[in-house]
N, C-alpha and C positions, 0 to 999 in steps of 0.2 A: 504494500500500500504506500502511496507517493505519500512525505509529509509534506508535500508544499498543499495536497487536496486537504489533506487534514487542518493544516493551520488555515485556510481559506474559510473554510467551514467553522471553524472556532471564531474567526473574526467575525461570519455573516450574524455566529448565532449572541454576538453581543456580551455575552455572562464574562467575558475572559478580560478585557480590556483592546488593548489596541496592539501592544509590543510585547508578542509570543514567541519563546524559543523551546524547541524541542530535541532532549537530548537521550538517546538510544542509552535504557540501560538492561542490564542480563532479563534474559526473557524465560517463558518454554519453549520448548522443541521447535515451535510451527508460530507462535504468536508473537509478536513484539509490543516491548513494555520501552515508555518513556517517562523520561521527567519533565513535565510539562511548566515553564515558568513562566508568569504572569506578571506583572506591575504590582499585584495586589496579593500576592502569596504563589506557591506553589503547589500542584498537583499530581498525579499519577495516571498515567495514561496507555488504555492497553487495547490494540486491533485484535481482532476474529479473524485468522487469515482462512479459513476452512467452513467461515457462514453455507456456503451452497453444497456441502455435504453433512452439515451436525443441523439437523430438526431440530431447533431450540428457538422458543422464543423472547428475544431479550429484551422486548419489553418486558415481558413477565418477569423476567430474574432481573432486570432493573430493580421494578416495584418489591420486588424480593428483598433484594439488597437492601434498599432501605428503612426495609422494616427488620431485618438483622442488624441493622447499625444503631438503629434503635433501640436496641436488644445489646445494645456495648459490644456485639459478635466482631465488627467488621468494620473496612471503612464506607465512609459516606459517599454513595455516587450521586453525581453531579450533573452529567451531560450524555447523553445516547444519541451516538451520530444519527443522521437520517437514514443512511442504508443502513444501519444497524450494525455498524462494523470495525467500532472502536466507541469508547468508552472512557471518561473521565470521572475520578474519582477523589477522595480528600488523599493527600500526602502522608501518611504515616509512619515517622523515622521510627526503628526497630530493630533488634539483634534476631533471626529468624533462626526457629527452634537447630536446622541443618551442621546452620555454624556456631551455637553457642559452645562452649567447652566443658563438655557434659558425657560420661563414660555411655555407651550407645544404647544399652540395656534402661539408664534412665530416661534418654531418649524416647523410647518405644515405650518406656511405660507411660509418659506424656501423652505419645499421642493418643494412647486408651483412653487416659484420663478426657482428652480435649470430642474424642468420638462420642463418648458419653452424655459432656454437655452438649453437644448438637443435636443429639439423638433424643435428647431430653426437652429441647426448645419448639415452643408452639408452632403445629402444623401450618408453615406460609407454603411451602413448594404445591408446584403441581406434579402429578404421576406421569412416567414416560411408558411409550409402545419397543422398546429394547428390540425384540424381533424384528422389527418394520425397519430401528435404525441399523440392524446387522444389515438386510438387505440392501437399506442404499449404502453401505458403507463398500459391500463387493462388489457395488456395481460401480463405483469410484475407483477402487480399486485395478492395479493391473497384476492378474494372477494366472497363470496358468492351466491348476491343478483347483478350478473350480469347486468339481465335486468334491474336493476334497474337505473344502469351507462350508460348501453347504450339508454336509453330512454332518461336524460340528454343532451346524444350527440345529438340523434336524434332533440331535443328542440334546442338547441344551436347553432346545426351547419350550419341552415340556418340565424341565423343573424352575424354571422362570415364570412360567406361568401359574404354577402349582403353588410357588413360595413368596411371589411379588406383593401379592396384599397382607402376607402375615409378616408380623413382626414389623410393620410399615412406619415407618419415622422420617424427618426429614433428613436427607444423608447427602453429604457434600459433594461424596463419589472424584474427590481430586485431592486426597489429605497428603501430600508432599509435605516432609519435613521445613522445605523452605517456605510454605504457604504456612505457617503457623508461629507468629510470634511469640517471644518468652515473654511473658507476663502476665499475670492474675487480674481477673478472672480471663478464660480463653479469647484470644483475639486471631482471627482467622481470615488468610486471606481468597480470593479464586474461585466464587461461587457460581463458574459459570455452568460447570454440568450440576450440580444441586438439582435436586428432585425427590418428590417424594417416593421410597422402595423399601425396601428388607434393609436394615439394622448389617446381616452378617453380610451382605453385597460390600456395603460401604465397607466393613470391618477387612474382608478380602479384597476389596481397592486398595486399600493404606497400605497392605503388608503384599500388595504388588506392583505399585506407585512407587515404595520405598525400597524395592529389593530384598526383601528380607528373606535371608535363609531358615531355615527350619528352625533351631533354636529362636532366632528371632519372633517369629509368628505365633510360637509357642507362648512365649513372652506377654506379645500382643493380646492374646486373647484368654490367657489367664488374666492377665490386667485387667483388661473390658471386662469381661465377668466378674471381677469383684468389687470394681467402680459402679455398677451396674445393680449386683447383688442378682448376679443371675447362674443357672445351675454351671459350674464348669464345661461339664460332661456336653449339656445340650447345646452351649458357644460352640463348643471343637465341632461338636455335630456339622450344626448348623452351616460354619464356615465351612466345610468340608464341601458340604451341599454346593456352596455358591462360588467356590473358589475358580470350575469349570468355567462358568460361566461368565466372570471378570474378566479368565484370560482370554476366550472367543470376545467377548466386546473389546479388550486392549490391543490383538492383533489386529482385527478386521480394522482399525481406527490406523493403527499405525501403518496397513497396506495402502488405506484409504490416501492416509495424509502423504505418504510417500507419492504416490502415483500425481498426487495434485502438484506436490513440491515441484517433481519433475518437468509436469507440464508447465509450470511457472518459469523454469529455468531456460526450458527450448523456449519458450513464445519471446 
């Protein structure tokens, strides 16, 4: 995305002042993140590069947003481009949970700790059709060994259907170490896939977001379960159930997003 479109558009839309500069700072994989500077303060600025393959709608996790921020969860958004395809939000200086200097075990028990209060916090999200977004994901996608994905879904898509409305809370579905600042009460950043789903979905995102190897996950989900005060035995269950299922949504996304990267780079 051009920033010269971007700052044109923060000018047209008046809130920002007159003398805007925008400076590239670390991103995700596929999205870029700015520092957006104003006359009148600073802000945080972040594009959708993958809008025409992820069915989300961000008016709604705008209005979202703001009612987490409300909620001390999050920061403050501010502005929703017109194509809906960058976002401005309050500046929040912060040490983020990835790099503070923290032995890795209390790491992971945080992030229990932080799944818990969201998991805990009044139903704003809406419910997503998961299935529907596999599909457009492999047909974005450039894969060879089709069947081979949709055999995947086929395996999956009856226990996602089966487990989606139980245990249903709001769930971040993106808990990276670096989206979670250190300090009381939880403050959390990246609520762009947020929706409402199963508890142990989200719980099996974190501990596949974040890499964790088996001791690790172990970790995680004894933590959850006892921030939670829920049965041990039926956590491991549960996550076990859903953990397939992350990883068919985390590849078909990362085929997806590769195949579009590509085509971005030939045009």
């Amino acid at each position: 995305m051009k920033k010269a479109r971007i700052i044109d558009e923060l000018l047209a839309s008046q809130l920002f002042g007159e003398h805007l500069s925008l400076e590239p700072i670390k991103g995700g994989v596929v999205n870029l993140s700015y520092r957006l500077a104003t006359q009148s303060g600073v802000y945080f600025l972040k594009t959708f590069e993958l809008n025409h393959i992820t069915p989300t709608d961000r008016q709604a996790l705008f209005f979202q947003q703001q009612q987490l921020s409300e909620l001390g969860i999050t920061s403050m958004p501010i502005y929703l481009s017109k194509a809906h395809d960058f976002q401005v939000e309050s500046w929040v200086e912060h040490i983020s949970l990835l790099k503070v200097n923290k032995p890795q075990n209390d790491k992971i028990q945080i992030l229990a700790k932080v799944l818990s209060e969201i998991h805990a916090l009044p139903t704003l999200a809406t419910s997503i059709d998961l299935p529907k977004d596999w599909i457009i994901y492999l047909k974005a996608a450039t894969v060879s060994d089709v069947d081979y994905w949709q055999q995947r879904i086929i395996d999956c898509k009856p226990s996602w259907i089966e487990t989606h409305k139980s245990d249903q809370v709001l769930c971040h579905n993106d808990l990276a170490m670096e989206h979670v600042a250190m300090q009381e009460p939880a403050f959390v950043f990246d609520w762009e896939y947020a929706s409402l789903g199963n508890r142990y979905f989200d719980l099996a995102s974190c501990a596949l977001i974040n890499n964790m190897d088996y001791h690790e996950m172990m970790t995680l989900q004894h933590s959850y379960a006892q921030f939670c005060e829920l049965s041990e035995h039926y956590v491991f269950e549960q996550f076990q159930t859903q953990f397939p299922i992350v990883q068919l949504t985390y590849d078909l996304w990362k085929e997806a997003a590769k195949a579009i990267l590509l085509d971005d780079e030939n045009s």
